[in-house]
C-alpha positions, 0 to 999 in steps of 0.5 A: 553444938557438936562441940558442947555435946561431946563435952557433956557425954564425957561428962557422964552426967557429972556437973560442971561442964563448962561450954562458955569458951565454945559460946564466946568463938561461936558468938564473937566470931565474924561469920556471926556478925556477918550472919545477923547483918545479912538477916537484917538486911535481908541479904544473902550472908558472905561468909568468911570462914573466921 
């Protein structure tokens, strides 16, 4: 998120910030998969670091 939002103050209200590649690292990564299985399984998450 930090990410998203430098991108768009340096946007300076300009369209067309673009974000989808911080979105497929955050959402496709291992410490997101283990994160949703420990929450449905109601464990503590073994994050990974990746």
């Amino acid at each position: 998120m930090k990410e998203i939002d430098r991108r768009l103050a340096a946007a300076d209200g300009s369209a067309g910030v673009d974000a989808d590649d911080v979105l497929a690292d955050c959402y496709g990564s291992a410490d997101f998969r283990e994160g949703v299985a420990a929450f449905v399984a109601r464990r503590a998450p073994r994050w990974s670091g990746s």
